[in-house]
N, C-alpha and C positions, 0 to 999 in steps of 0.2 A: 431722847425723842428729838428729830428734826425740827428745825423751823417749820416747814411746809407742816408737819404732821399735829404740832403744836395749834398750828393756825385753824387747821381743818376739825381738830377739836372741837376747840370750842367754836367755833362757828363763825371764823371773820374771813375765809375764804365765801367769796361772795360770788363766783364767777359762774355758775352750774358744775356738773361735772366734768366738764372741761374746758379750759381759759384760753380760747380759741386766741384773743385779744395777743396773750403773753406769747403762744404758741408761735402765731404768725409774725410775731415782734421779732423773737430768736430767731426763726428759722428764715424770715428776712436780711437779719444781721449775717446770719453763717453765709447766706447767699453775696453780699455785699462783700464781704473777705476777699471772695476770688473774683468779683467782676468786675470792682476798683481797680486790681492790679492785672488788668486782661492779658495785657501783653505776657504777663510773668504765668500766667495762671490759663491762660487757652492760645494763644499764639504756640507760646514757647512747643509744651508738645507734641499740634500739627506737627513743627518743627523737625522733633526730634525723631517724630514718625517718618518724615517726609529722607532725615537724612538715615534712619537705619534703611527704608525701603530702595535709597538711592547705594549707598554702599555695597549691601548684600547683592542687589542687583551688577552694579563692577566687578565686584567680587566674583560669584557666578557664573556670571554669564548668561548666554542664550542658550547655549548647550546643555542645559539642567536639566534632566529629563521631569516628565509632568507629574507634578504629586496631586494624590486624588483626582487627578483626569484633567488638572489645570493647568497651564504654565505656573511655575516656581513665584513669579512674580504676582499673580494674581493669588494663589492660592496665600502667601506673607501677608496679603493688605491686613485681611480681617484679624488674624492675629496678632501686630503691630498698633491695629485701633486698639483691640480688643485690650492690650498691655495698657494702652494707654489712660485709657477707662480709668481697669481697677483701680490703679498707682494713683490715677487723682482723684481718684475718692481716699483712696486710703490718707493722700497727704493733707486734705481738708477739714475732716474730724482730728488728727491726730496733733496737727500743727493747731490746732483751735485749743485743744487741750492745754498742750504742751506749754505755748505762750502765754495762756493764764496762767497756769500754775510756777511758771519762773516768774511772770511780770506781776507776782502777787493779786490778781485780781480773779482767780476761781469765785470768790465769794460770789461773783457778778448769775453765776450759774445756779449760788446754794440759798438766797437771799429774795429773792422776785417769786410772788405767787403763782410758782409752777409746781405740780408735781414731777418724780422723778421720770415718767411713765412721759411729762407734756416734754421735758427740756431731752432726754435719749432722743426721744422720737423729732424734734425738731432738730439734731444736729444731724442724726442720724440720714434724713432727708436731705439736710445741707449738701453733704458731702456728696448724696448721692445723685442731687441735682447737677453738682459739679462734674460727676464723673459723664452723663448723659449727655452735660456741652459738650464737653471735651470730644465724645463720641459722636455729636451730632455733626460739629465742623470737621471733625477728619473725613465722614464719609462722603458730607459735602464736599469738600475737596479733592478727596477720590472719585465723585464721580465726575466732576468736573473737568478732570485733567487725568486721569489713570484709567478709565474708562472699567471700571471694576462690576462685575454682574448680580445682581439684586437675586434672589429666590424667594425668600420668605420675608417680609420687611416685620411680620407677625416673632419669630426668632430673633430675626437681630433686636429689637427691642426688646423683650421678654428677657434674654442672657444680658444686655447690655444693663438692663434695669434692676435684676438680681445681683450680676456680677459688680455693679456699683453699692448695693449697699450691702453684700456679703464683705466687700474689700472697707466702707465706708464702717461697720461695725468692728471690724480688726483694729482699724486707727482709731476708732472710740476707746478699744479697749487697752491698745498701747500708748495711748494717749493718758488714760487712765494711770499704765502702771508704770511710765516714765517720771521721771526726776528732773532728768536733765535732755539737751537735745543728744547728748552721744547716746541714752535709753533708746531714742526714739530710730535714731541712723543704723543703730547695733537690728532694730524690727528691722528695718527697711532691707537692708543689705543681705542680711543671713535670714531674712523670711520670706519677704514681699517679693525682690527680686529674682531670686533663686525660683520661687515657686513657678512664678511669672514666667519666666527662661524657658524651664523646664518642662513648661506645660502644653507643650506644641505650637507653639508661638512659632520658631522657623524651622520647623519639621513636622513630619506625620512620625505617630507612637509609632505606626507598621512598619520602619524602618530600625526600629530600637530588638535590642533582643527580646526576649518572651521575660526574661527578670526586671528590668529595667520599663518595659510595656506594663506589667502586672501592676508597679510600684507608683506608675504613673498614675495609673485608674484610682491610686487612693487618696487623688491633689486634687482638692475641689474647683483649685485654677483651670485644671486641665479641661473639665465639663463647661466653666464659663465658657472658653477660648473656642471648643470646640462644637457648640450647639451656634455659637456668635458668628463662627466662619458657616457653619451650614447652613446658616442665614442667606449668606452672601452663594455658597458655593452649590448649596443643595445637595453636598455631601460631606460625609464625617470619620473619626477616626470610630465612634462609638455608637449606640443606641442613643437619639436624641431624646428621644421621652425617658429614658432612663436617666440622662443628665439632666433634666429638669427635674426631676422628681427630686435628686441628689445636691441638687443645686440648692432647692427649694428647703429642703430638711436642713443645710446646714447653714440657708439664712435664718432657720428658724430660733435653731439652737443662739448663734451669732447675737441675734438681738436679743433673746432672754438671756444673756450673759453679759451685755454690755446694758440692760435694765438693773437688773439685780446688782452687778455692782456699783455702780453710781446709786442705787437706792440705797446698798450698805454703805456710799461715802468710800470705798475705798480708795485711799490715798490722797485723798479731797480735802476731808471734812476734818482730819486730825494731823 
């Protein structure tokens, strides 16, 4: 039997049925992680959006012909934020994990009167608050200076705001079942990224064969990316209410996975 479960017992959890007090304590902390270190944590990013969007563009050219009825260059913004996003939310939760459980102080998560339901759910938001900045000053910055076209500001939030904490329960749960940080680079590299890449981030599916288009359709990345540009473009590689649906069911699973293991303690508590 847990601490929490222990406490709940017999009856010296004293908070109602939920310890809004502890709730908002963590999920202030998780927030603090990445807004102390701005520059590293929402600058950098922009940044690194700023120079794939600059390269691709030399790269290219002018001559690109229009994907989805865009120029090449407008139709890359949304999918360059949208990268941007998931990656920081994923690295929010997972590096929060990660660094307690090498800097020995997990305890800090299994020892304070939370249940396992208050602390998921308060990093789970951390991360996913973080991934929303991240989101928020890219498109800032895009409209400011890229001059990028709005459609539905209802969509870009909506995939921005799933696709942050569908990526932000990943890094809960590789966060979870890492050791060390080469666990956590081995997710990043041979999952996160690759997924990310691959998911029409600087291409349309309708350019891929009919094998490789199909295989796409089965990368929940792909639905983020592509409901988050139709936000901006008012057009897509797919059914938009069908990516949402898709979206929605596998933030569902997402968090009842990264609940239930932190309730079982895995790799935590022994």
């Amino acid at each position: 039997m847990s601490t929490f479960e222990q406490k709940h017992k017999f009856g010296e959890r004293r908070f109602g049925s939920v310890n809004w007090v502890g709730f908002y304590t963590l999920y202030y902390k998780e927030v603090m992680r990445f807004v102390t270190v701005w520059i590293q944590t929402i600058v950098s990013p922009i940044i690194t959006y700023l120079l794939f969007l600059y390269v691709f563009s030399l790269a290219i050219g002018t001559d690109r012909a229009p994907v989805l009825g865009h120029v090449f260059t407008t139709f890359l913004v949304p999918g360059l934020i949208a990268m941007q996003i998931i990656q920081n939310a994923f690295a929010n939760t997972s590096s929060s994990l990660i660094i307690s459980k090498v800097q020995g102080n997990i305890v800090d998560f299994l020892y304070p009167p939370l249940s396992p339901g208050e602390v998921t759910s308060a990093m789970l938001l951390g991360g996913t608050t973080r991934g929303l900045v991240v989101g928020f000053f890219s498109i800032l910055v895009s409209i400011l200076f890229i001059k990028v076209p709005i459609f539905s500001i209802f969509y870009i939030f909506i995939f921005a705001l799933l696709g942050s904490l569908l990526l932000a329960c990943i890094g809960f749960i590789a966060g979870l079942w890492a050791d060390r940080f080469d666990n956590l680079a081995a997710v990043t590299n041979f999952i996160v990224i690759p997924l990310s890449f691959l998911s029409g981030t600087f291409f349309s599916i309708a350019n891929l064969n009919s094998t490789l288009a199909t295989i796409s359709k089965f990368n929940p990345f792909f639905y983020v990316i592509d409901g988050f540009r139709y936000g901006f473009l008012g057009s897509s590689d797919s059914n938009v209410l069908h990516g949402l649906i898709i979206v929605t069911v596998c933030n569902i699973i997402a968090v009842y996975i990264s609940y239930k293991l932190f309730k079982n303690g895995y790799k935590i508590k022994y």
